[in-house]
N, C-alpha and C positions, 0 to 999 in steps of 0.2 A: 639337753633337749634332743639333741640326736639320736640317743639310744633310747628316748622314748619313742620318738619318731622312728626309729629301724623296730622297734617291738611291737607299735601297732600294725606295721608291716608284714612281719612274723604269724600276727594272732590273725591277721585277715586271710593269708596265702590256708593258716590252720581251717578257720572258716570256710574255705574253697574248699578242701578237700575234703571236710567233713560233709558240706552239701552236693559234694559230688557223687556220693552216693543214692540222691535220688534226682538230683538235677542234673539235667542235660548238659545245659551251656557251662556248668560249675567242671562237670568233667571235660570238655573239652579245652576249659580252661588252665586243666591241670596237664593234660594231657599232651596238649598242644607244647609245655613248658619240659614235656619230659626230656631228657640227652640232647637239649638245647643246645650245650658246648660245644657238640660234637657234630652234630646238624649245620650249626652255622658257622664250624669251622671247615664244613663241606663244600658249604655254599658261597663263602668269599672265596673269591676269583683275582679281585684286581685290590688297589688300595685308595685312599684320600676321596671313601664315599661321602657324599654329602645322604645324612642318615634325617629323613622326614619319621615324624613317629605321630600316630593318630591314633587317640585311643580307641573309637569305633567307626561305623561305615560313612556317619553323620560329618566326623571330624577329614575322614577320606575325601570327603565330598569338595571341603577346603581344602584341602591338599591336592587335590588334581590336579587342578587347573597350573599352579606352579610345577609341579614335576611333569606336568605333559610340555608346558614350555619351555625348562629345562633342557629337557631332552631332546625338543628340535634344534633350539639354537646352540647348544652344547654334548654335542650328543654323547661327547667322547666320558664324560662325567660319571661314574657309574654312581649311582643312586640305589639307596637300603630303603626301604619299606619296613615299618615297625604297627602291631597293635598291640592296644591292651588288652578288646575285647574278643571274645570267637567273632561275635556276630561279624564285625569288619573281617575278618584273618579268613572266617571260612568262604565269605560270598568275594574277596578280591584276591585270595592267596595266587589266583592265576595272572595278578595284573601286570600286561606286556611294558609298561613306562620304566619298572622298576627289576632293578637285574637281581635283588634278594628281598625276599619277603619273608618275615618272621615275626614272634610271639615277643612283647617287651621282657624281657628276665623281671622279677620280681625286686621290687623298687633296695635290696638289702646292698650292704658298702661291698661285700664279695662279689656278687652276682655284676654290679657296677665294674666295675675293675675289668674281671673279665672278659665282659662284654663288650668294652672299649679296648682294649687288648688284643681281640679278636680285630674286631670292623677299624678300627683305628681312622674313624672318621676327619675331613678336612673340615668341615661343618657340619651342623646339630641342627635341625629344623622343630620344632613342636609346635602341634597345630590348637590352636584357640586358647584352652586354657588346660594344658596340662604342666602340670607341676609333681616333676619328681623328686625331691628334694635331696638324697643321694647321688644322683643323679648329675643334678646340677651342681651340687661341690664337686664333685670328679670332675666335669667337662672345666670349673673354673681354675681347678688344679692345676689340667693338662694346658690350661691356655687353648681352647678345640672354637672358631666361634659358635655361636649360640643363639637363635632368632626365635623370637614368636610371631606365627603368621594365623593372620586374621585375628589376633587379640582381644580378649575381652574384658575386662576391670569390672569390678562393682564395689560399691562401699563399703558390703555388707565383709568383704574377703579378709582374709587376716593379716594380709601385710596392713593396713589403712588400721589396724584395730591396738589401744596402748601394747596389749600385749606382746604386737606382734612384728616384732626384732629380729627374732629368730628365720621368721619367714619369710620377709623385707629384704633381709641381705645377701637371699639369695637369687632377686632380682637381678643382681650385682653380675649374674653369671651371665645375664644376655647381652649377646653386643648391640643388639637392636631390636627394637620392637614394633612389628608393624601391626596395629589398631586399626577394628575396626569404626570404633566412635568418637566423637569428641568427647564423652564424658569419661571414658577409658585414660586418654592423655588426658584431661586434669587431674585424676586422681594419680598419676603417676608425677606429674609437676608437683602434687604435693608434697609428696615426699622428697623428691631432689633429684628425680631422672629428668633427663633432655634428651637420652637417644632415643627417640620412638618418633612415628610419621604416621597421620591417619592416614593409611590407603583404599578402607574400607573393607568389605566380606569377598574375597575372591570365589564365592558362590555364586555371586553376580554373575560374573565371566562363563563360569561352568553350564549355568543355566542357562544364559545365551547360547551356547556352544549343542547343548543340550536341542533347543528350538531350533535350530538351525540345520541339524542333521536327525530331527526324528522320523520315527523310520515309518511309513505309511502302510497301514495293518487293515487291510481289505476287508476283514470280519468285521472289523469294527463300526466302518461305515456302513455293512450292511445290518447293524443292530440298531443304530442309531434314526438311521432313516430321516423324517424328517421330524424327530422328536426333539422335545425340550431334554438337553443330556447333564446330569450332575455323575461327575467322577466325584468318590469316595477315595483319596490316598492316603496309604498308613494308617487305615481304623482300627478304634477298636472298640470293643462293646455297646460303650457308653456311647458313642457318633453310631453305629451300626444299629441298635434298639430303636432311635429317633426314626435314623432313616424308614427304616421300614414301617414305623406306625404309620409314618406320612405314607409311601410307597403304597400302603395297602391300602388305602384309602381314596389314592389320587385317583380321579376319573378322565385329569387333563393328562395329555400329550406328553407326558415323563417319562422316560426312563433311567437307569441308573446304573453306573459300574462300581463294583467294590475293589478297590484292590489292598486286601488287608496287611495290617501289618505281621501278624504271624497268619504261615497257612498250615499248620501242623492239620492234620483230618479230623480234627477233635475242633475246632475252630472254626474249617469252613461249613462243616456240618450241622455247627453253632447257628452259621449263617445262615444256610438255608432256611435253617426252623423257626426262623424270624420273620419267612416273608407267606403270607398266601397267594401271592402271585408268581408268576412262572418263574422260576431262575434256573438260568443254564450257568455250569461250569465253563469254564472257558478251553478247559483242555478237551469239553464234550461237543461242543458248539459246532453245531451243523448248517449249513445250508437249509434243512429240513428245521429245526426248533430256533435257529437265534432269531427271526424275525417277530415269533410269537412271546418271547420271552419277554420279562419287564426288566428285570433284574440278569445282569451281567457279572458272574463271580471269578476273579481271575485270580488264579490256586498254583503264580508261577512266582518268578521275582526277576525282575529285569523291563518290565514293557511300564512301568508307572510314568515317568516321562516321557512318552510317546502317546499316552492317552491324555494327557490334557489336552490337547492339541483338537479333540473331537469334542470335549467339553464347552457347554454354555457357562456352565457353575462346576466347581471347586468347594470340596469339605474336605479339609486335610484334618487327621487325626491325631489323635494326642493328648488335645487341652484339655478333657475332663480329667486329667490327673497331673499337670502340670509340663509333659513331656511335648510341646507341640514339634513334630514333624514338620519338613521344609514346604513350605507356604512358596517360596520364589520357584518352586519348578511347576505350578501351577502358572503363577502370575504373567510369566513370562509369553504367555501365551496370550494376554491379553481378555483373560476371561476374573469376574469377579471370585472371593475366596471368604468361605465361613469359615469356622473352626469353634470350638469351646470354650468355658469361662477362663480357665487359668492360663494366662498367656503373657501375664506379666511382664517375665524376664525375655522374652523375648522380641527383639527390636524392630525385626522385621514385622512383626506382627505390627507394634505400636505404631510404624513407618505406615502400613498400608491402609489401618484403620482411620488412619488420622487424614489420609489423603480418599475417604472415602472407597475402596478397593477391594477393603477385606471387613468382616461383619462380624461378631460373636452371639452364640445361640447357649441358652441352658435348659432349655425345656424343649419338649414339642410343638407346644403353642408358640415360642419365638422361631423358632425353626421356620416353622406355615406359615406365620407373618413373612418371613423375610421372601418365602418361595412364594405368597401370593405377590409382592413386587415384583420381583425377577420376571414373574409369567406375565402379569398384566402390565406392567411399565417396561417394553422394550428399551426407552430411552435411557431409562435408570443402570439398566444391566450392561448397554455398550459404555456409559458415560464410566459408570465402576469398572469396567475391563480395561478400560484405554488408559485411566488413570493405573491400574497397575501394570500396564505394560512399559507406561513413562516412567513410572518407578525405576523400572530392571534401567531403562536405558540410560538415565539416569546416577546411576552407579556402579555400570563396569569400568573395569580399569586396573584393580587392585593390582593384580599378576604382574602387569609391564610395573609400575611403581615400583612392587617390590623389584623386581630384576634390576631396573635401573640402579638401586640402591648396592646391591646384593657384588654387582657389576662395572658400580662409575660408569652408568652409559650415560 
């Protein structure tokens, strides 16, 4: 099963390189992996890193929170940074918590080797649900421990499945598992673990930390005014098209910020051409046009968390295609949260909806329902915010949990 598993591994890295000749992020993903050996034999310094690995920016997100507390209370600890994706590597390769920041080597038994050969980590960290399966037989080889933080389980995975033995045993390699749900830890009691502890989504913590230090952006308040304000975070087409039907149409008190999930020029200028009503760029935004504008387009990547904060409403993007984007760095802010049909697998979603908080639209006509609420029922709109701000408070914690654990404190 291994060398089938190391050849799908082969045909995929082939895959990258074939589509990296017309895709961007394929080459950088190649790119990023070139004289790897050599780079991060540059780049170790010291030794016995505790080595966090996040496959993208999303997985970063969870992982912060633990390597920012780390490092205060430990400071002396050096700490490795690993992605698998560009999009994480190229927006955090600067990040000050972590003293080496690099590319995952390609999941093959050589590259493994290597790689731990190199960093010769004292502990192994991986965030949510990543599974390298190479990977983790070497670390169980070497004896290195081994955690999962913020965990996630579902039935559907293939260790829970007859077939699946092969992929089950290498559960075997974590020393502990910290979860973030209860159905996560039963479906690991099924099978015969008992080291794992629901501590919950150390995104929690993040996103308070996040509200608590955001940075107050003078433009914004003078665009806002005293309008009814829906932020747009992480859109994309399919949430972006709605919005603007409504948009164009609104005669009340609305306005609206987008901040997309890609801003290539090809995309924000997608945007524009969706609204008939004014939209300022945000990098153009004057004194002289943001007052007049309806629509706010912001074409940077860094201020998405600090705009909820001016938000009445929340549309986070993603779910008309399954992928919903972080809902809690809205929430936290105490303001209600839509988002699109396909939201399934995602808990936070089913957590906010269920507590009334967060809302699902699939058309334009449900959309304008929900926006004639929010405008006309004040009560309903504070009632939905407060409910997801008791959410967040609700379930930080995660980080110290795990440290205690991590630590015998």
């Amino acid at each position: 099963m291994r060398i089938l598993y190391t050849f799908a591994i082969h045909l995929y890295t082939l895959g990258v390189y074939i589509a990296s000749s017309f895709n961007t992020k394929a080459t950088k993903w190649i790119e990023g992996r070139k004289n790897w050996k050599a780079e991060l034999k540059e780049k170790i310094k010291d030794e016995n890193y505790f080595w966090v690995h996040c496959a993208s920016l999303g997985e970063f997100e969870q992982g912060r929170p633990l390597i920012e507390k780390l490092k205060k209370e430990h400071p002396h600890i050096p700490v490795l940074l690993s992605f698998f994706s560009p999009s994480g590597y190229e927006i955090r390769k600067n990040y000050s918590y972590a003293d080496v920041i690099c590319y995952l080597p390609s999941d093959t038994p050589k590259n493994v080797k290597q790689f731990l050969d190199i960093v010769k980590p004292s502990a192994v960290f991986f965030i949510k649900y990543e599974f390298w399966f190479n990977y983790l037989n070497e670390i169980k080889e070497r004896n290195i421990p081994c955690y999962l933080v913020s965990g996630v389980f579902r039935p559907n995975q293939h260790f829970f499945k007859i077939y699946g033995n092969w992929f089950k045993k290498h559960l075997n390699s974590f020393t502990f598992f910290f979860l973030q749900n209860e159905e996560s830890c039963l479906l690991l009691k099924k099978i015969g673990f008992t080291n794992y502890l629901k501590t919950g989504d150390t995104r929690f913590d993040r996103c308070l930390e996040n509200a608590a230090f955001a940075k107050e952006i003078e433009s914004i308040k003078e665009f806002k005014e005293n309008h009814f304000l829906v932020v747009a975070g992480s859109s994309w087409p399919s949430e972006e098209k709605i919005l603007a039907a409504y948009i164009n149409k609104q005669q009340q008190q609305v306005k609206c910020i987008i901040a997309p999930h890609e801003i290539h020029e090809a995309h924000l200028t997608f945007i524009e051409s969706l609204f008939t009503v004014p939209v300022v760029r945000y990098s153009k935004a004057s004194k002289e046009n943001i007052h007049n504008a309806k629509v706010l387009l912001i074409d940077n990547i860094g201020m998405l968390s600090s705009l909820y904060q001016y938000a009445d409403l929340a549309i986070i993007g993603g779910a008309f295609h399954g992928r919903l984007h972080n809902s809690l760095e809205a929430a936290v802010f105490g303001i209600p949260v839509l988002f699109g049909p396909n939201h399934h697998k995602n808990a936070e979603a089913k957590d906010l909806m269920e507590r009334k908080a967060a809302f699902s639209f699939s058309t334009i006509d449900e959309f304008t329902e929900w926006m004639k609420k929010f405008l006309n029922e004040p009560s309903f709109t504070a009632k939905s915010g407060s409910a997801a701000k008791t959410y967040i408070a609700e379930n930080i914690g995660a980080t110290n949990k795990i440290l205690k654990v991590l630590f015998n404190k």
